[in-house]
C-alpha positions in Angstrom: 0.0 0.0 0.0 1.8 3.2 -1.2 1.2 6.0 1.7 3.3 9.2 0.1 3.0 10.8 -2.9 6.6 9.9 -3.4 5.6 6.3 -3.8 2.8 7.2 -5.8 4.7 8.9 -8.6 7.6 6.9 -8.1 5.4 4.0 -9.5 2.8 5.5 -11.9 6.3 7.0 -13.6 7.9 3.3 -13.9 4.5 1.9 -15.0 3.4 4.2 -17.6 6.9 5.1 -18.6 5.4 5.1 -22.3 2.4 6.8 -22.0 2.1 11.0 -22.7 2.2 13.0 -19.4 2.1 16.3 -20.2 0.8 18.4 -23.4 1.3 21.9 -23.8 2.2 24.6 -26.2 2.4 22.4 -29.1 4.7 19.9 -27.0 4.9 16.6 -25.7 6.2 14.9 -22.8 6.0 11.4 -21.8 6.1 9.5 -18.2 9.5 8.6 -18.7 10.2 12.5 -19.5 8.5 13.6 -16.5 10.4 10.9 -14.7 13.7 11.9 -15.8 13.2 15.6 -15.7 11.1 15.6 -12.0 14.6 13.7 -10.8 16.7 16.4 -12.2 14.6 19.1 -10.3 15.0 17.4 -7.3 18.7 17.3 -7.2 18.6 20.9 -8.1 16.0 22.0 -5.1 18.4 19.4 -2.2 21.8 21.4 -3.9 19.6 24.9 -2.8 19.4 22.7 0.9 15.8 21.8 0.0 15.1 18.6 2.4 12.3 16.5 3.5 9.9 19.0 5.7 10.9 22.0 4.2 8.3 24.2 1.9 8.5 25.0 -1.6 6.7 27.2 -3.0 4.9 27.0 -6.6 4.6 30.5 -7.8 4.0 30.1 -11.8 1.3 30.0 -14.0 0.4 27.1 -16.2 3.0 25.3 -17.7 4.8 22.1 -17.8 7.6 22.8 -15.3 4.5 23.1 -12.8 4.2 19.9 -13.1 7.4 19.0 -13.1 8.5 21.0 -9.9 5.1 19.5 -8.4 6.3 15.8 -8.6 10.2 17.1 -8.0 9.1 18.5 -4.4 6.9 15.1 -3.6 10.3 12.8 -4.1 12.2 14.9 -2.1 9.6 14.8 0.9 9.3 18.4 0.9 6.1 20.0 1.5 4.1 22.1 -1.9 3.1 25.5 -1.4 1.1 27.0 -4.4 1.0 30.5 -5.3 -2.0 31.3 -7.1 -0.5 34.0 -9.9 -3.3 36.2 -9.6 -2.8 37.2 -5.9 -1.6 40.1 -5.4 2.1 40.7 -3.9 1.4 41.4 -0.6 -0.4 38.3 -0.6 2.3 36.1 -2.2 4.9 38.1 0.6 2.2 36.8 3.4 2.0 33.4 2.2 6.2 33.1 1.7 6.2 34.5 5.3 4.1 31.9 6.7 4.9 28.9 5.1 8.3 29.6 6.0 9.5 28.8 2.0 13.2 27.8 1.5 13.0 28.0 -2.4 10.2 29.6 -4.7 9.8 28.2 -8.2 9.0 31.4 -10.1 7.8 32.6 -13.2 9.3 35.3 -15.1 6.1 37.1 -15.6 5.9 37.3 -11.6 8.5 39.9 -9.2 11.2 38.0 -7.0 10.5 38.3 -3.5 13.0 39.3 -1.1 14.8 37.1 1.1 13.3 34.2 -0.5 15.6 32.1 -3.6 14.2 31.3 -6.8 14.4 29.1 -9.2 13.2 30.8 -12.5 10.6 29.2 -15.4 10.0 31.0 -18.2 5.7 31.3 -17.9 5.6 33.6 -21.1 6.5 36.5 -19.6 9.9 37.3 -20.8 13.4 35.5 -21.0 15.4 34.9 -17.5 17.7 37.7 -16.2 21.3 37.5 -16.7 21.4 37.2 -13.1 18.7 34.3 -12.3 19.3 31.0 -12.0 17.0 29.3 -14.1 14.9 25.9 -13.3 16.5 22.9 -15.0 14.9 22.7 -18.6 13.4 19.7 -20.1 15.1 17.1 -21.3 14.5 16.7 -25.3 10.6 15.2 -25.5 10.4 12.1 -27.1 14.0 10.7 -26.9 13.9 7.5 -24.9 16.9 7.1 -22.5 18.2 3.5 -21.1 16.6 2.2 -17.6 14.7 4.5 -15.9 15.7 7.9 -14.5 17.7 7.8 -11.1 15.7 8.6 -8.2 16.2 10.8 -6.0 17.6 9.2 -2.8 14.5 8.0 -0.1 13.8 10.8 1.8 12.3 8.7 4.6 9.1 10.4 5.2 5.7 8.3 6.4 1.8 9.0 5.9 1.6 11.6 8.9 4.3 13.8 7.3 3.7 17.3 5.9 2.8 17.2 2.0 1.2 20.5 1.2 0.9 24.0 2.6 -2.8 25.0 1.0 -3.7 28.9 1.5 -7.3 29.4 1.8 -8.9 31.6 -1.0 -11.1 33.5 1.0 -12.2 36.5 1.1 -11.7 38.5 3.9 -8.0 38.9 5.7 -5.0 37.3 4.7 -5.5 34.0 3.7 -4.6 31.2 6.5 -2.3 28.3 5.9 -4.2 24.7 5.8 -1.7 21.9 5.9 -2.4 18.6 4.9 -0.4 15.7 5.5 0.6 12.5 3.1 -1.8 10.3 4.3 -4.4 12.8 3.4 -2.7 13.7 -0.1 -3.0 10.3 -1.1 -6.1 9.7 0.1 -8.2 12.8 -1.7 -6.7 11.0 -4.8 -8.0 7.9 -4.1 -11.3 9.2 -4.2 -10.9 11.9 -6.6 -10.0 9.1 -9.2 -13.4 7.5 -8.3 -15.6 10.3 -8.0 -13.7 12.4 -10.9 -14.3 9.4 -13.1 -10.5 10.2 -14.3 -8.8 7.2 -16.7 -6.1 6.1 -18.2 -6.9 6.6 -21.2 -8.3 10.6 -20.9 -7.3 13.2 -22.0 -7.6 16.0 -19.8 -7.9 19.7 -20.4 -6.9 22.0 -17.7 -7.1 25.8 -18.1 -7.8 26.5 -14.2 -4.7 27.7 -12.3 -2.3 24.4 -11.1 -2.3 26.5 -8.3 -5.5 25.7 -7.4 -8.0 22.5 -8.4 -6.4 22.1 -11.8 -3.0 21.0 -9.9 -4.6 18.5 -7.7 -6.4 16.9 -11.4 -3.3 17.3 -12.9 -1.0 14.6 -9.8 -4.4 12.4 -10.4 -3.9 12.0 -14.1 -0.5 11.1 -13.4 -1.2 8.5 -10.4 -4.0 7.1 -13.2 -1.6 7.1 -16.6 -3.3 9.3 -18.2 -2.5 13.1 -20.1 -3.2 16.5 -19.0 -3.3 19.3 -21.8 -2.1 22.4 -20.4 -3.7 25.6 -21.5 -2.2 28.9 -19.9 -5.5 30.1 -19.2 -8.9 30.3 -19.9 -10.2 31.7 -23.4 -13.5 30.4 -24.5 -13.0 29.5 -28.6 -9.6 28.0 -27.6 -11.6 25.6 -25.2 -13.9 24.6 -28.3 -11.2 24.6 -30.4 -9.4 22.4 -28.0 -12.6 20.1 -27.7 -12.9 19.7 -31.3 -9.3 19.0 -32.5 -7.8 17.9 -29.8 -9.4 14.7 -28.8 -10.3 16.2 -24.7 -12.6 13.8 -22.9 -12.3 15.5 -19.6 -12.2 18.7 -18.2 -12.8 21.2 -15.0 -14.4 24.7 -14.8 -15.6 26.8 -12.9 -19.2 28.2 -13.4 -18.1 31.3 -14.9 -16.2 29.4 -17.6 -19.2 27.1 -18.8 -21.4 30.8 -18.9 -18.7 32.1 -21.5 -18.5 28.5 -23.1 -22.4 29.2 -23.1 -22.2 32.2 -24.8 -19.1 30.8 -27.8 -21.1 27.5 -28.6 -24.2 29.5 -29.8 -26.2 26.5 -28.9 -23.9 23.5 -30.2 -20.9 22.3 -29.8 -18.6 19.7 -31.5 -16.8 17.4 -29.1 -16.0 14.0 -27.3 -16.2 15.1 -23.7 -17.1 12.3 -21.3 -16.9 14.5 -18.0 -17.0 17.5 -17.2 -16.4 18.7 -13.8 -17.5 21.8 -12.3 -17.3 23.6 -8.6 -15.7 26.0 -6.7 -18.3 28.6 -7.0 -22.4 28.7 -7.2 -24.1 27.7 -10.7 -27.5 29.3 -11.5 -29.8 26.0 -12.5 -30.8 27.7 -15.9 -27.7 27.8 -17.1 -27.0 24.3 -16.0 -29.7 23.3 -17.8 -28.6 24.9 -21.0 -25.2 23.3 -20.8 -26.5 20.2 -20.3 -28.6 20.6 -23.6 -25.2 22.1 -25.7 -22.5 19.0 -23.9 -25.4 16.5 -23.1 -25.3 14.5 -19.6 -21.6 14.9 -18.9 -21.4 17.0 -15.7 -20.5 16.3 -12.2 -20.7 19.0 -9.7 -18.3 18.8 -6.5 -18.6 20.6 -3.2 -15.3 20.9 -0.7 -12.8 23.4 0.3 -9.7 23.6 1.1 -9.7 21.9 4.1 -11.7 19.1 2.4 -10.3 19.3 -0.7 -12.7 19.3 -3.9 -14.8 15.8 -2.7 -17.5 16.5 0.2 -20.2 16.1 -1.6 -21.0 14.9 -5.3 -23.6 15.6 -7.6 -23.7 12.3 -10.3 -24.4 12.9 -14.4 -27.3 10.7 -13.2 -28.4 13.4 -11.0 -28.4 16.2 -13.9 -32.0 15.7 -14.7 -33.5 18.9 -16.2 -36.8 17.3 -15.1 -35.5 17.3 -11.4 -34.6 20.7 -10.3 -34.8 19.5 -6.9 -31.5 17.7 -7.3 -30.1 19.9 -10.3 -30.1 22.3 -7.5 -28.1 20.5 -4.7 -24.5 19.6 -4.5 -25.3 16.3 -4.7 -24.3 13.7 -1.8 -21.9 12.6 0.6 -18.8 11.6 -1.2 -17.5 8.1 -1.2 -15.1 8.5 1.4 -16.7 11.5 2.7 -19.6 11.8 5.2 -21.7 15.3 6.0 -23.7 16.6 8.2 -25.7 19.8 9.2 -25.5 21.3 12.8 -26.8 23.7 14.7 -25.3 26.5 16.2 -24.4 24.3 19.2 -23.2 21.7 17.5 -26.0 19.4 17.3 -27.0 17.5 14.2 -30.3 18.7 12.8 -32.8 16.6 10.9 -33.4 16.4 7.4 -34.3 19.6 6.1 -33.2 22.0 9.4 -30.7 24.7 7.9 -27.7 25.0 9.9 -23.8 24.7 9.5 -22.6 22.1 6.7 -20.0 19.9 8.8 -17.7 17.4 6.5 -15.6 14.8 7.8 -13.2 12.6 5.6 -9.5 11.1 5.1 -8.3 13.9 3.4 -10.1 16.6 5.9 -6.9 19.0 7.3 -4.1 18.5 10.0 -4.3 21.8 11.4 -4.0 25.3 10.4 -0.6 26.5 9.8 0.7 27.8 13.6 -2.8 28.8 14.3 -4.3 26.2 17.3 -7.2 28.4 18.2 -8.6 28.4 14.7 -7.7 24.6 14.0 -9.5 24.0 17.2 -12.5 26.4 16.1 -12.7 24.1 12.8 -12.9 20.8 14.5 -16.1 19.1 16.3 -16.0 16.4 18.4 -15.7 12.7 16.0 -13.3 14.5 13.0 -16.0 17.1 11.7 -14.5 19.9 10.4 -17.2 23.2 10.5 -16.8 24.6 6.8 -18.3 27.8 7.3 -21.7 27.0 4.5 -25.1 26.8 5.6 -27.7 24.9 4.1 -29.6 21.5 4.5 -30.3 18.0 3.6 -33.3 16.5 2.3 -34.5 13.0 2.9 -32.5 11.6 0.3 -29.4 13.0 2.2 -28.6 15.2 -0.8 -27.0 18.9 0.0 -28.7 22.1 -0.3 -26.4 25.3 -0.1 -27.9 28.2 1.0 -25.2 30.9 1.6 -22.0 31.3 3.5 -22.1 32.2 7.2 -20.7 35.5 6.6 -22.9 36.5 3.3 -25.9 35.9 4.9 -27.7 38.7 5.1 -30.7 39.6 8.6 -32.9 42.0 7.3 -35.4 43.0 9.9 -34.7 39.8 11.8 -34.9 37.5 9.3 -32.4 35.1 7.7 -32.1 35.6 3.9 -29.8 33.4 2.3 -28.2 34.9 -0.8 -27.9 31.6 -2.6 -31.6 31.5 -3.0 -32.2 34.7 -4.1 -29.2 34.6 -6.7 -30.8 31.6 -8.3 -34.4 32.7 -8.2 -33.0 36.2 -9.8 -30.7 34.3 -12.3 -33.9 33.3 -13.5 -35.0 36.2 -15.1 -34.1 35.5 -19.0 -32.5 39.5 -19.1 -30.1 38.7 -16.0 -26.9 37.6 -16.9 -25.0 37.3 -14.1 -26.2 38.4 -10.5 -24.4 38.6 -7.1 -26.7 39.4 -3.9 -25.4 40.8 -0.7 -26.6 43.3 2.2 -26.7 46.6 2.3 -27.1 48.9 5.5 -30.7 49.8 5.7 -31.7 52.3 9.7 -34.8 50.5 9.6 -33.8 47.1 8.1 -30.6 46.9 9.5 -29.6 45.4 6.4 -31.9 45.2 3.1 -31.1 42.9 -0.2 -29.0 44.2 -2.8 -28.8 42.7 -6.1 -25.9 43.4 -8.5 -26.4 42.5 -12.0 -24.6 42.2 -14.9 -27.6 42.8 -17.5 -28.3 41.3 -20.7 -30.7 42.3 -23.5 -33.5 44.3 -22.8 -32.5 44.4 -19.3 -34.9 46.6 -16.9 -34.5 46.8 -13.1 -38.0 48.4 -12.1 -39.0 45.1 -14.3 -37.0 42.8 -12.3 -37.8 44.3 -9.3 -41.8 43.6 -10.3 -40.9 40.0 -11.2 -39.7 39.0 -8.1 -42.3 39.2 -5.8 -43.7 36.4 -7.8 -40.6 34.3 -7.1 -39.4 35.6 -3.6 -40.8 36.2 -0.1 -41.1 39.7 0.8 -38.3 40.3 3.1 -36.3 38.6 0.6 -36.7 40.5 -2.2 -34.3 42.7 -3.4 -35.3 46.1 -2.4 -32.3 47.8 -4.8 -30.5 47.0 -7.9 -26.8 47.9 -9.1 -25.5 47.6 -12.8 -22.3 46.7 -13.3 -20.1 45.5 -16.4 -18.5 42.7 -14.5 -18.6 40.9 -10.9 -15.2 41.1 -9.6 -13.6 37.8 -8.6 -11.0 36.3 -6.5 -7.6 34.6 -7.9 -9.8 31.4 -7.0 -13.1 32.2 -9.5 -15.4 33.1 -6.5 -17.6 36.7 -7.0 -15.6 38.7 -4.2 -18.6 39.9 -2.2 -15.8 41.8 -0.1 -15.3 44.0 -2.7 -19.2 44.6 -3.5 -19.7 45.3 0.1 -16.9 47.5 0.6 -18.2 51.3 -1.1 -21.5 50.5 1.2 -20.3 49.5 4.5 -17.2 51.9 4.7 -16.5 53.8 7.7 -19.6 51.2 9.6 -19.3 47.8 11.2 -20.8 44.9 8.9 -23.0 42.9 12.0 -22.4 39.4 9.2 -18.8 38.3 8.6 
């Protein structure tokens, strides 16, 4: 029974030696490439003192050498630290700080960080400085070499080691470091491969950040044998394109991606997708039903975070059933090797359809947060439940129903409104694009229910307005409405509600989150 990630590359690199790891930018690499190259990183990381424990961070966008550092750092027993691109620099400076990084795997597009060294990658955004020592290149794709690629020597590390430093993508403070250990690395793969329906024989296209999900898909195809296609970001006709020509038959998005992929199909599109998976941020059911009509019955919807990563709960392809908006609308149920439940705001487990606190619990659920035991005792309840923060309910089929987040909910003269619900009944409306609810100070209300839309044709918001007292109760109904061009997000895909709160709770103390 292999117990490190270590052990799990080492042996999906011998086994599928073969096999095509790694596609991107009109290049090939095969298992025994990766194999070869990962090796060569690694003796480059232990001559910068790198050694079992110590953190590396991951601060590229996509590319192969991602990949390749990713698999380097698991045979040397060090511990991964991603750096999401997008964040901003103080952010990356916070998350160095913490994790306590010996080495940084960098991009050139991205600014050196003081007091940190890196290891440079050329991410498309310019050649290497004279003066930077640059990441080992690739060895030449293709070329077979005799007997496999030497190892790098056994770092000694077990299952309750340190794999991965994991910085929350939330969206209020500076993100907190969740570390996970071995056991749990290997574990989430374990089921991810079950519930991700990932094969050897895939092809999977990945246009998310590494830094995020994408990288967790990405050391799955690898355990599995089968090839990731690496896009440096997302642009919808590329994705078609991609789906066409390029033989994809799996890939991961986020809801925002499969609007836009909406929006570039014009009602059709040619391809040989067998799953798609989708998360990471609410989907509005009448768009889910519209992709299931352009891609037919290939999603499956997960629900996690990053203390559970990706697999709490599951919605099936079986349970995509336009003609069952009661499930279309959940996020599915317990994973295989996941359980949930909902609590109250004691702690207690409520009956099928109480709202309360989602709790998950699972292999592959957090050590602790990083130097932080009052909040990693805060996360825990009694039996391995880990609080996640979401509030909803399930129904008597044990299916998950999200309501909001604990701090987005919104108490407008005493009463709980959950912006989940009001976002989907608003999304709706066939001249709403895309909509993002939160609260708003109100002296009587406390708070009222403020919708920001991003309009579409013949868009009206006195209309709207009208509409949804047909669709909403009254204290849930949206007694303003803001126009914007775009929702901002975060470097995760998540609307940033922090930022559409900000311009009305400035200067006054928010009473939710």
């Amino acid at each position: 029974m292999r117990t490190t990630l270590r052990e799990e590359f080492d042996h999906a690199l011998r086994r599928y030696r073969a096999r095509v790891a790694v596609e991107h930018a009109g290049r090939r690499w095969t298992y025994h490439d990766v194999d070869r190259w990962s090796a060569a990183v690694a003796v480059q990381l232990a001559d910068h003192g790198v050694r079992a424990g110590d953190a590396v961070a991951l601060h590229m966008g996509n590319c192969v050498e991602f990949v390749v550092a990713d698999v380097a750092v698991a045979r040397l027993g060090a511990v991964k630290v991603p750096v999401n691109p997008l964040l901003p620099p103080s952010t990356v400076e916070h998350v160095l700080r913490a994790s306590k990084a010996r080495v940084v795997v960098r991009g050139t597009s991205l600014p050196a960080t003081a007091g940190v060294p890196s290891l440079v990658v050329d991410d498309g955004g310019g050649r290497p400085r004279a003066r930077d020592e640059v990441l080992v290149p690739s060895p030449p794709p293709g070329r077979p070499a005799p007997g496999p690629a030497p190892a790098p020597p056994d770092p000694g590390i077990g299952a309750g080691d340190r794999a991965a430093i994991y910085f929350t993508g939330g969206t209020t403070g500076l993100p907190k470091g969740v570390v996970h250990t071995q056991a749990s690395a290997v574990a989430v793969h374990r089921a991810q491969l079950l519930e991700a329906e990932i094969t050897a024989d895939d092809r999977l296209l990945l246009s998310t950040p590494l830094a995020h999900a994408a990288g967790l898909f990405a050391q799955s195809a690898l355990i599995r044998g089968a090839t990731s296609v690496i896009e440096e970001g997302f642009d919808a006709a590329s994705v078609l394109d991609q789906l066409r020509d390029n033989g994809i038959t799996w890939t991961f998005l986020v809801p925002t991606m499969i609007y836009r992929l909406l929006d570039a199909a014009g009602g059709q599109a040619e391809h040989r997708l067998r799953t798609v998976v989708y998360g990471a941020a609410p989907i509005a059911p009448s768009r889910l039903a519209a992709a299931l009509e352009v891609f037919g019955p290939v999603f499956v919807q997960l629900y996690g975070q990053t203390e559970c990563p990706n697999w709490g709960t599951r919605l099936a392809k079986s349970d995509h059933d336009p003609a069952r908006p009661d499930l279309l609308g959940s996020a599915g149920q317990a994973s295989i090797d996941a359980d949930v439940q909902v609590v109250s705001n004691d702690g207690d487990p409520l009956p099928a359809g109480e709202t309360g606190e989602i709790c998950l619990r699972s292999p592959y659920t957090l050590e602790c947060y990083l130097d932080d035991p009052e909040a990693t005792a805060a996360k825990f309840l009694p039996g391995g439940w880990i609080r996640t923060g979401d509030i909803g309910f399930l129904d008597d089929g044990g299916y998950l129903h999200l309501r909001d987040r604990t701090s987005d909910m919104v108490i407008s003269g005493g009463m709980n409104v959950y912006c989940r619900e009001v976002e989907d009944a608003l999304a709706r409306h066939p001249a709403v694009a895309r909509v993002a609810v939160i609260g708003v100070p109100h002296d009587d209300w406390g708070e009222a229910v403020h919708a920001v839309v991003v309009p579409g044709p013949g868009f009206d918001a006195a209309v709207l307005l009208d509409w949804a007292r047909g669709e909403l109760a009254g204290y849930a109904r949206p007694k303003t409405v803001e126009i914007v061009d775009a929702l901002p997000e975060t470097p995760f895909g998540k609307i940033d509600k922090k930022v559409l709160r900000a311009p009305h709770w400035a200067g006054r103390d928010r009473a939710i989150g």
